[in-house]
C-alpha positions in Angstrom: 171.3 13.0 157.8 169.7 10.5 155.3 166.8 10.4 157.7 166.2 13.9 157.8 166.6 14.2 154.1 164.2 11.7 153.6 161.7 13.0 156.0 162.4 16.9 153.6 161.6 14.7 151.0 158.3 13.6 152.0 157.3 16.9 153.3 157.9 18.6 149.6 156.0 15.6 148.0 153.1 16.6 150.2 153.2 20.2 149.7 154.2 20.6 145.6 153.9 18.6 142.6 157.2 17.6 142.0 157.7 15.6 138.4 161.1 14.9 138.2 164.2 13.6 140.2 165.8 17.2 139.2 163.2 19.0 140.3 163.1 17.4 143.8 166.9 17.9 143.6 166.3 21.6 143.2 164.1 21.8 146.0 166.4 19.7 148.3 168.9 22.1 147.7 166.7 25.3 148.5 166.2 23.5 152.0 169.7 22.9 152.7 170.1 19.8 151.2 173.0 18.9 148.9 172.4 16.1 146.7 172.8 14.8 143.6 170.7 13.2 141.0 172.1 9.5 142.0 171.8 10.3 145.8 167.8 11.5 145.1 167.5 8.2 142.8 168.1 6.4 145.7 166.2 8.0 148.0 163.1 7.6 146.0 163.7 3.9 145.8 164.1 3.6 149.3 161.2 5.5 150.2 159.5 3.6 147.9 157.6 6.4 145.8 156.3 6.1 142.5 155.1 8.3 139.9 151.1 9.1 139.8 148.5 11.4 138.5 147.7 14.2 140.1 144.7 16.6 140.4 146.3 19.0 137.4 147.2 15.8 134.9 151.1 15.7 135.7 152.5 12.4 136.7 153.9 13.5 140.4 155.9 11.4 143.1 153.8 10.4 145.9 154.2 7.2 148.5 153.5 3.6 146.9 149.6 3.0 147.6 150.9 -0.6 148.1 151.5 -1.8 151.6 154.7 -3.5 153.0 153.7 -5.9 155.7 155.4 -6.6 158.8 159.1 -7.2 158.6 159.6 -4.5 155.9 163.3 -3.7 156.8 163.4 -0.2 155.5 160.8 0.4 157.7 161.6 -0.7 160.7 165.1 0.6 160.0 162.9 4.3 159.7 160.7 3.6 162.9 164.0 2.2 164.7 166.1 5.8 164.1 163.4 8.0 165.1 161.3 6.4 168.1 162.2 7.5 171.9 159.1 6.1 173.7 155.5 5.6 173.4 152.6 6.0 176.2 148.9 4.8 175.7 146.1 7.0 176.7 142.8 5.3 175.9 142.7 3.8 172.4 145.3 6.5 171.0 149.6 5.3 171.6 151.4 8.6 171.8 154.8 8.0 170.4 157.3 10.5 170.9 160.2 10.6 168.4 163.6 12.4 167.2 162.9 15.6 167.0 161.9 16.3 163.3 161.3 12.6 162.6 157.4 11.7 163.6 155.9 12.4 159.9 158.9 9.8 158.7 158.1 7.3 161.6 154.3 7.6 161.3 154.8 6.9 157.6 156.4 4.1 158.5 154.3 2.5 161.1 151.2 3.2 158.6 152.9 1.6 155.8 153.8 -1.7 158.0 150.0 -2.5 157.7 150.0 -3.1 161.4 146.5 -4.8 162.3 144.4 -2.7 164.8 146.2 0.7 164.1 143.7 3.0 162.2 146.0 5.8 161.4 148.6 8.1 163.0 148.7 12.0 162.9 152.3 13.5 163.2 153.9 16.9 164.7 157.8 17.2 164.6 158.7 14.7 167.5 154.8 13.3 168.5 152.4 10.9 166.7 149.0 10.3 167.7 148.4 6.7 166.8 144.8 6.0 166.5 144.4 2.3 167.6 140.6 0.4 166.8 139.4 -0.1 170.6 140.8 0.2 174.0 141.5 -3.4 174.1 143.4 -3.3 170.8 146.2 -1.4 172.8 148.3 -3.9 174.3 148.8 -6.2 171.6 149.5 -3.2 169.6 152.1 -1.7 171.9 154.0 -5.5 172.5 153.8 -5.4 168.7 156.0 -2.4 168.1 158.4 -3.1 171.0 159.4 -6.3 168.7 159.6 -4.5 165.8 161.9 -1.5 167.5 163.5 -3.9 169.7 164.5 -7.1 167.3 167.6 -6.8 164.4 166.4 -9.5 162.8 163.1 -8.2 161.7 
């Protein structure tokens, strides 16, 4: 459930301004959600969002611009839960996922800072991970296995 909540939550931060931990309460609940103010603390530690500027002048939560490198253990926790399997097809890996959980995982793969991964695009339960070249693929692939497949990373 956490996973799904937290994957709500980064779909609201996307779509609205939202300024406060009560206000992203509120809008939890409108999607099904209940939560309290301590439970949303939490989740917006974990996800690791902070407060910025945005286009109107109101400071808004949005994902940390700073990077967690490999090893990042909420990360791999998030790209652990959702992943099913992953194919390459030229220089893009096509993860599938949980249903509902590819934005969460694809945040979570772009926020590990992998090297050679340019950016992934994510449906409900597919990401389209754009990797540098052709070439780049293996090491790429081999990369996440260890990250899905080790507990002690």
């Amino acid at each position: 459930m956490k996973n799904y909540r937290h994957q709500k939550i980064m779909e609201i931060i996307q779509a609205s301004e939202v300024e406060t931990q009560e206000e992203l309460a509120r809008l939890l609940g409108d999607a099904g959600f209940t939560v309290t103010q301590a439970t949303v603390s939490r989740d917006i530690k974990q996800l690791n969002l902070r407060k910025v500027p945005s286009s109107s002048g109101r400071q808004c939560y949005a994902p940390s611009a700073s990077k967690e490198t490999f090893g990042g253990d909420r990360l791999v926790g998030i790209l652990r839960a959702g992943y099913v399997s992953m194919e390459a097809a030229s220089n893009i890996l096509v993860i599938k996922t949980v249903s509902g959980m590819a934005m969460a995982v694809a945040a979570a793969i772009d926020a590990l800072s992998i090297p050679k991964i340019v950016g992934c695009i994510a449906g409900d339960d597919t990401i389209m991970c754009a990797i540098r070249s052709d070439s780049d693929v293996c090491a790429v692939t081999e990369t996440l296995e260890k990250l899905i497949g080790s507990p002690e990373n």
